[in-house]
C-alpha positions in Angstrom: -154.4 9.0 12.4 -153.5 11.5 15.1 -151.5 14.4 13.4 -148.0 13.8 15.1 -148.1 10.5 13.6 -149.2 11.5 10.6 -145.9 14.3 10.7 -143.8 11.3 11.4 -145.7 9.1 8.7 -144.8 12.0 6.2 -141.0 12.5 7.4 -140.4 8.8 6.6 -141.9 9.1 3.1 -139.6 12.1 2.7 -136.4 9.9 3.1 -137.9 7.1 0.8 -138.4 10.0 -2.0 -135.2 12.0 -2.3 -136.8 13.3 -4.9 -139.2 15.0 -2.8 -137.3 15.9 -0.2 -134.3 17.8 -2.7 -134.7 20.2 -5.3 -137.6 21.1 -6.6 -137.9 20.8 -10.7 -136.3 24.1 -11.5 -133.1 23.0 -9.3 -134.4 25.4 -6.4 -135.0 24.2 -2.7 -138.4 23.6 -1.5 -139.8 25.9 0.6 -140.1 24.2 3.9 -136.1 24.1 3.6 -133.4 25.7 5.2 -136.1 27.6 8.2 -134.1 28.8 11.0 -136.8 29.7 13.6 -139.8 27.7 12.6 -140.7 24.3 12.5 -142.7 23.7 9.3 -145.1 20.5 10.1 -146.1 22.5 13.2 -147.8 24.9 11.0 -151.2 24.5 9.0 -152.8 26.3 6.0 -156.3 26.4 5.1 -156.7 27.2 2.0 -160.2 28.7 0.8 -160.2 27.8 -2.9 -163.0 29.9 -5.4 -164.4 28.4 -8.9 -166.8 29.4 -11.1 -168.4 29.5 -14.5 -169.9 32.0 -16.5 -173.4 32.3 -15.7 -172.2 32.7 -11.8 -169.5 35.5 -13.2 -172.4 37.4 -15.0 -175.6 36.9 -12.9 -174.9 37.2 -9.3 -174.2 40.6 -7.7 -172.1 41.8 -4.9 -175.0 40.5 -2.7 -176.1 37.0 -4.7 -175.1 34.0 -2.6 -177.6 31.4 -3.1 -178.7 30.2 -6.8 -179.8 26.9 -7.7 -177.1 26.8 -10.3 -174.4 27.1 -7.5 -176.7 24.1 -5.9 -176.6 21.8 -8.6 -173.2 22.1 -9.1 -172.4 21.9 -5.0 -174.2 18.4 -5.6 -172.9 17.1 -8.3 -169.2 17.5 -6.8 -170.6 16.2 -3.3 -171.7 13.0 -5.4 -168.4 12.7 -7.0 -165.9 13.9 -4.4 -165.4 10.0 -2.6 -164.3 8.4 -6.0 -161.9 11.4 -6.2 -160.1 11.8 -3.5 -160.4 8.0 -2.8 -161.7 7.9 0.6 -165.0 6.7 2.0 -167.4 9.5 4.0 -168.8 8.6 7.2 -171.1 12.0 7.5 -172.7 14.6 5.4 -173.9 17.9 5.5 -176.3 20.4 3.6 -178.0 23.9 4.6 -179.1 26.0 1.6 -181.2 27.5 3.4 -178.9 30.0 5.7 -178.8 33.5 4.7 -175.1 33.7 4.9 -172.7 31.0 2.6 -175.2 28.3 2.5 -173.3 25.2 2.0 -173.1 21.3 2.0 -170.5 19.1 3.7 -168.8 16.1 3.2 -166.5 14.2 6.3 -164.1 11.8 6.3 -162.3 10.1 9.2 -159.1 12.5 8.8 -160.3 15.0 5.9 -163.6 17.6 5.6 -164.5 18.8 2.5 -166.6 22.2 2.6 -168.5 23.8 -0.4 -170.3 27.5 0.2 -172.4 29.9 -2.2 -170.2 33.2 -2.0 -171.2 36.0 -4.7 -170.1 35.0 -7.7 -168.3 31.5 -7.1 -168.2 28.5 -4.9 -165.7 28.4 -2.3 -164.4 25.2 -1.6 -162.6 24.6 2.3 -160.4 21.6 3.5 -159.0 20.5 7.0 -156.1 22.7 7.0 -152.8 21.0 6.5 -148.7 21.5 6.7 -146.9 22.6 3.5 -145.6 19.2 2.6 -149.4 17.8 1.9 -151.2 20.8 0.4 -150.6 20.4 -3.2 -151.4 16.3 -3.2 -154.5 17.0 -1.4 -155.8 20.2 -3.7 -154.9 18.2 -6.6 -158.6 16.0 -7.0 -160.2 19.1 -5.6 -159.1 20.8 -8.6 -160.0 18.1 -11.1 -163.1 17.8 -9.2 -163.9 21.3 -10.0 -163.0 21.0 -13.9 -165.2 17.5 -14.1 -168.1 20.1 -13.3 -167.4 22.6 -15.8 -165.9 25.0 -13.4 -162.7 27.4 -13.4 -160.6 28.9 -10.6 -162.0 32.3 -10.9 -158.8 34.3 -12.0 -159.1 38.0 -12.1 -155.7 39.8 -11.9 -157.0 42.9 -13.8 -160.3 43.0 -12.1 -161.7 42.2 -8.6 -164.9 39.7 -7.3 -165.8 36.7 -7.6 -164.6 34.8 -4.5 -160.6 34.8 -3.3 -157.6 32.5 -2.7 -157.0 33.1 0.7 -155.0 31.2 3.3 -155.9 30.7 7.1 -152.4 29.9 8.9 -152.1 28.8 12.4 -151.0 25.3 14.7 -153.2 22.5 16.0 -153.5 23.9 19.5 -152.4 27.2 21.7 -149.0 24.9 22.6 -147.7 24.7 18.9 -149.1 28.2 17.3 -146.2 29.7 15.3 -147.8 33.1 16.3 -147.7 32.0 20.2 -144.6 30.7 20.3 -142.8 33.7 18.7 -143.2 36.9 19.9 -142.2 39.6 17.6 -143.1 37.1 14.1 -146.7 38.6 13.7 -145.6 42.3 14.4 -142.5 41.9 11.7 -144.8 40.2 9.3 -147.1 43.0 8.9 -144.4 45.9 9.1 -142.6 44.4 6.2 -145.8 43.4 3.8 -146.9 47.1 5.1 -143.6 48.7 3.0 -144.1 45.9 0.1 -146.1 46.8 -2.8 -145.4 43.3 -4.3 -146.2 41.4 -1.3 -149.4 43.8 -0.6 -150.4 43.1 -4.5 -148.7 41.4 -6.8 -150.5 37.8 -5.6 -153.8 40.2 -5.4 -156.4 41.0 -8.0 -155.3 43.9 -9.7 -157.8 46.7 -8.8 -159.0 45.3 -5.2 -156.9 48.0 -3.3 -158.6 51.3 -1.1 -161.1 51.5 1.3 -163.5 49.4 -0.4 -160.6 46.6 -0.6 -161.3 43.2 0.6 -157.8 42.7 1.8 -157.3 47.0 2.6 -154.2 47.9 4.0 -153.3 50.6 6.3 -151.8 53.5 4.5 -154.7 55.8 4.6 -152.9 58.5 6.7 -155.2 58.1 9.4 -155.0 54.6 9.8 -151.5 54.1 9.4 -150.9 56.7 12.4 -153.0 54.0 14.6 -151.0 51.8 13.6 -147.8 53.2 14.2 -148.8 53.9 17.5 -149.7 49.9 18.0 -146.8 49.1 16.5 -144.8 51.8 18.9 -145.9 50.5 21.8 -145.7 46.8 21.3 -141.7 47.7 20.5 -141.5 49.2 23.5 -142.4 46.2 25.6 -140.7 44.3 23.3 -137.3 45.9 24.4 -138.2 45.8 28.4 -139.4 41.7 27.9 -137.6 38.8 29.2 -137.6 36.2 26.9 -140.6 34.0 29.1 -142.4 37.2 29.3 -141.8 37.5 25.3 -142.9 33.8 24.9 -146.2 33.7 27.0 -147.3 37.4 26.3 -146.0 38.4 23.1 -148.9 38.2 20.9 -151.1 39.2 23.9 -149.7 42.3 23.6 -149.5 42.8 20.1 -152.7 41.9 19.9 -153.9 44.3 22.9 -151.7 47.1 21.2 -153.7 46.9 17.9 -157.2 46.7 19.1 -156.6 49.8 20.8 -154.8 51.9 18.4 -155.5 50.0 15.3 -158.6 47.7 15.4 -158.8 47.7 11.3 -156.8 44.4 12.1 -159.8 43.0 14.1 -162.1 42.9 10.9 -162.4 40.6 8.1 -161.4 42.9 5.4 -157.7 44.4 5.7 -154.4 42.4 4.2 -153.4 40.5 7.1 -156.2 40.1 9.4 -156.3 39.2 13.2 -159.9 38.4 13.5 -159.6 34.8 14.5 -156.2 34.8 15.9 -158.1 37.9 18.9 -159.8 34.8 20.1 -156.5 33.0 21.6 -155.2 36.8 23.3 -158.5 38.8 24.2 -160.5 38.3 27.0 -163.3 36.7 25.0 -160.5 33.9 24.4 -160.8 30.4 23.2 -159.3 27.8 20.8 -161.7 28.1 17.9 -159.5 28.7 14.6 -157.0 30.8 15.9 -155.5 31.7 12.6 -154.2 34.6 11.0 -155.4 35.4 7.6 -153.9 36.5 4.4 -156.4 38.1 2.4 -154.2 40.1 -0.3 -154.0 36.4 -2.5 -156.3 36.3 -5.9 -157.4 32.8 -6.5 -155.5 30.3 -7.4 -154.7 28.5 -10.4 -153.5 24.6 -9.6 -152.1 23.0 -6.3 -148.8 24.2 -7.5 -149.5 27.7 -6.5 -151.0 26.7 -3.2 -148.1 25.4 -2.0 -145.5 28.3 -3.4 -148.3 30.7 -2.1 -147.9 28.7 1.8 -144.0 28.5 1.3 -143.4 32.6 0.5 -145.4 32.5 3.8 -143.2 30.2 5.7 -140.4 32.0 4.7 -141.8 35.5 5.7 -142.8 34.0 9.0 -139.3 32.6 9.7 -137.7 35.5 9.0 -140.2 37.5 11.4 -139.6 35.1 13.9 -136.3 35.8 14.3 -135.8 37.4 18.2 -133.2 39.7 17.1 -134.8 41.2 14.1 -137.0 44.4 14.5 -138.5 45.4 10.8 -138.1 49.5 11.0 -141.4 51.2 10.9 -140.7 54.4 8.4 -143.6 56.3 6.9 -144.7 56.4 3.2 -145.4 59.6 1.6 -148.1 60.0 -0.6 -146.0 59.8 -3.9 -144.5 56.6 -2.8 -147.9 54.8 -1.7 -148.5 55.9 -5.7 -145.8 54.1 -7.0 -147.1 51.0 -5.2 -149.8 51.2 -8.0 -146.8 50.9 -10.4 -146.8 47.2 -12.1 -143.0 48.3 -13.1 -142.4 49.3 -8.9 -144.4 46.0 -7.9 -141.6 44.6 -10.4 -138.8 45.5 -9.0 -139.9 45.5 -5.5 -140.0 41.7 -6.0 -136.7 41.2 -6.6 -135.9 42.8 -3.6 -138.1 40.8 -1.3 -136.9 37.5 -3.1 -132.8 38.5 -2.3 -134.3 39.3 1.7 -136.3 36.5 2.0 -133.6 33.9 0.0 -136.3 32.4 -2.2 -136.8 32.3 -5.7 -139.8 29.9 -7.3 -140.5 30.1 -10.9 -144.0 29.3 -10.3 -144.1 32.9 -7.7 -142.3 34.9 -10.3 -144.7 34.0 -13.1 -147.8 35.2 -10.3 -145.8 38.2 -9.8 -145.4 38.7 -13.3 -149.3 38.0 -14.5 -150.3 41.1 -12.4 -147.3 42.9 -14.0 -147.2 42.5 -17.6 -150.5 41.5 -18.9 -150.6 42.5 -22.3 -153.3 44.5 -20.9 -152.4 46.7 -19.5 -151.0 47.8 -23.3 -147.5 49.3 -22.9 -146.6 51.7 -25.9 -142.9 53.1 -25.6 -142.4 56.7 -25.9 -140.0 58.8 -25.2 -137.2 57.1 -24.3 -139.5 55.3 -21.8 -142.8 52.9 -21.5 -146.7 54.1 -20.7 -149.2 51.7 -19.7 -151.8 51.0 -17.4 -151.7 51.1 -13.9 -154.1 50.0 -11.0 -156.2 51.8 -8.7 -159.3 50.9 -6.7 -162.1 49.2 -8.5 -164.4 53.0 -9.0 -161.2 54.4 -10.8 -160.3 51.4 -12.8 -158.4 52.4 -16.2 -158.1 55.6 -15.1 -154.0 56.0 -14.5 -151.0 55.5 -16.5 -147.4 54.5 -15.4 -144.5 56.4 -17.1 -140.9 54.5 -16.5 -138.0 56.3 -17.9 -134.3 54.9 -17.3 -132.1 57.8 -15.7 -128.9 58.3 -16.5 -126.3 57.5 -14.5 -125.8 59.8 -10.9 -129.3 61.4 -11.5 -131.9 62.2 -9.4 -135.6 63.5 -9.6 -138.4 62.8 -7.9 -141.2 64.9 -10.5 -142.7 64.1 -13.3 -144.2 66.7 -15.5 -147.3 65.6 -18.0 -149.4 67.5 -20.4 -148.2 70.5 -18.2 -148.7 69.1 -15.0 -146.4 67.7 -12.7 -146.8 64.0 -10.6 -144.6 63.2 -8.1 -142.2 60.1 -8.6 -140.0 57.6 -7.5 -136.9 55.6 -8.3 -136.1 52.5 -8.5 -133.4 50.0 -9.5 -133.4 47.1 -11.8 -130.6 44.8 -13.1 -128.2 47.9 -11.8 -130.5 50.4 -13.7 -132.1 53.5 -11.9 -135.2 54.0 -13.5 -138.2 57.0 -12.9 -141.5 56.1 -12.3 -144.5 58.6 -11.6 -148.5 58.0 -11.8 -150.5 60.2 -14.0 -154.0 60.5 -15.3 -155.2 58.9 -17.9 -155.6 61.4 -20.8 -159.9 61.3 -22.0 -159.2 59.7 -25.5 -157.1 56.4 -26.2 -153.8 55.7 -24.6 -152.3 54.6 -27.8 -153.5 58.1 -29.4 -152.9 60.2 -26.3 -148.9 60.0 -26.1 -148.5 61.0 -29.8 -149.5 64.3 -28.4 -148.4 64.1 -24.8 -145.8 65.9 -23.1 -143.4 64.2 -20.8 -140.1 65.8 -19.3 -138.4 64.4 -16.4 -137.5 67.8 -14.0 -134.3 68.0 -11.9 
């Protein structure tokens, strides 16, 4: 069925099923709703799902793609996937012999169904699809999965073993959300830049720094480069006449970044531009000209794919908005800290859901997974709460959060602990001002360590 009619085929079910159409379960509205600058069924998601089981999680390495495990289980889902997802294949597809993702293949007449050997986990890829059809058509891959003996590989302490990241673009160059607004891309990644719960509260918990497979920019270094990108795209941005704005906007962004900050041209960074360069660099053609969100862990049920693709439409629609400029301020080092706060991460949530008018139960619970796992073992003291907090993988358990409530009117922004002081930041919840600094990890036991630790909020 060609994919306008199968947009019109899916608007007409929607007005057969008010049920689908309304409020969600928990009385919220669904995500594709209420968009002011996008249209959603012009935009597609390809989700790259990750399972695994144990002997993948404790046998392959950081460099261990193949295994004949991973290919007997790759076979027995290819032999069971018709019956599953109820449609008959007219093509199939293996190579286990390739160096890189070896993988087999099944094709439909409107769907593809993808399995590849990645370290650790099979990653399972779909034709990409609009919002309103990603959580029917995850659903048998899902069972499929379990049928097999395999789990979504979950790790929101720890990092590896595959991802849950999401490909987003149009159809063709004529219906690309990124295209067809100017400025969306550029406010996208200025505001995930200043959001430590949009950078990594949907992430695995310790896949942050420069070994990161979804690294952002605020190495000082890098996030000068990107700055300046960002400086000079706002400049033509201000000079542009809305047709120039339309056919060259992100042309320009994307010209601005490979000069000043081409961490956005590789695979590895938060938000990356690697596929989308091939639609606005000279090298240019139509092959999956997507953006890619890489800061997503994997995902537990089609539920979460389609609340993961919906706080995307919504950040998207509120980048796309030709008056809005997100302001570009710098992050000192003590605040970049705090991002490593699950408390801050916390809090910055709440923020994001009040700017971006969303709030889905099943996005809070995410949020609050990387947050409050039990853990990360919070012991009160003091008046306040200790527990873990994240780093990059080679420093893992190695820092503490300390969150005090100030009282009311005060200000600090140090922290002093077993005699030395940590820089610190505020922030507010439910109408509370509350301190939060990083500190090191004391050599013995946390639990033991803050009978004997010294903490004393300076003016």
């Amino acid at each position: 069925m060609p994919l306008k009619r199968h947009f019109m085929s899916l608007a007409y079910a929607f007005l057969l099923a008010p049920s689908i159409l309304g409020l969600n379960a928990h009385g919220a509205p669904k995500p594709w709703q209420n968009l002011q600058w996008i249209d959603p069924s012009q935009v597609l998601f390809g989700y790259e799902a990750t399972f695994q089981d144990k002997q993948m999680s404790l046998n392959d390495t950081s460099d261990t793609a193949y295994s004949g495990h991973k290919r007997d289980k790759i076979n027995e889902m290819m032999r069971l996937l018709p019956q599953e997802i109820g449609l008959r294949p007219i093509s199939s597809q293996r190579n286990f012999g390739v160096d890189h993702k070896p993988f087999a293949q099944r094709n439909f007449n409107e769907e593809m169904v993808r399995f590849e050997m990645e370290p650790g986990a099979i990653e399972i890829n779909m034709t990409p699809k609009p919002i309103f059809s990603l959580k029917t058509s995850w659903a048998p891959i899902f069972r499929l999965a379990r049928k097999v003996q395999l789990k979504n590989s979950v790790f929101p302490l720890g990092v590896g073993g595959g991802g849950g990241h999401i490909h987003v673009g149009g159809e063709s160059k004529e219906v690309n959300p990124f295209l067809l607004n100017a400025n969306m891309l550029r406010n996208v990644l200025v505001y995930t830049h200043h959001h430590p719960s949009l950078l990594f509260g949907f992430s695995e918990g310790f896949d942050v720094g420069p070994q990161s497979s979804a690294r952002t920019l605020h190495d000082p270094a890098l996030e000068i480069g990107f700055y300046s990108a960002i400086h000079h795209f706002d400049e033509w941005y201000i000079e542009a006449s809305p047709e120039e704005r339309r056919t060259e906007g992100l042309h320009r962004l994307g010209g601005a970044l490979l000069k000043y900050a081409p961490l956005f041209m590789e695979h590895n960074v938060f938000i990356n531009f690697e596929h989308a360069s091939r639609i606005v660099l000279p090298y240019a053609s139509n092959h999956k000209a997507t953006v890619e969100w890489r800061n997503i862990r994997p995902l537990k049920n089609p539920a979460q794919v389609e609340a993961m693709a919906g706080l995307i439409l919504r950040l998207m629609d509120r980048g796309s908005n030709p008056y809005l400029v997100v302001p570009l301020t710098g992050l000192a080092k003590d605040q970049f800290m705090a991002f490593m706060s699950p408390s801050y991460v916390e809090a910055d949530w709440e923020l994001v859901k009040s700017e971006l008018g969303i709030d889905d139960p099943i996005l809070n619970q995410m949020i609050h997974d990387y947050t409050r796992n039990p853990d990360l073992n919070p012991v009160s003291y003091g008046g306040g709460v200790v527990r873990g907090a994240y780093s990059d993988h080679a420093r893992m358990g190695k820092f503490l959060e300390f969150v005090k409530p100030l009282a009311k009117g005060r200000k600090s922004n140090t922290v002093m602990f077993q005699g030395r002081s940590y820089p610190a930041a505020q922030f507010k919840k439910d109408g509370q001002d509350y301190l939060v600094a990083i500190v090191r990890k004391p050599v013995f036991d946390c639990s033991d360590a803050l009978a004997g630790a010294d903490f004393e909020i300076l003016p």
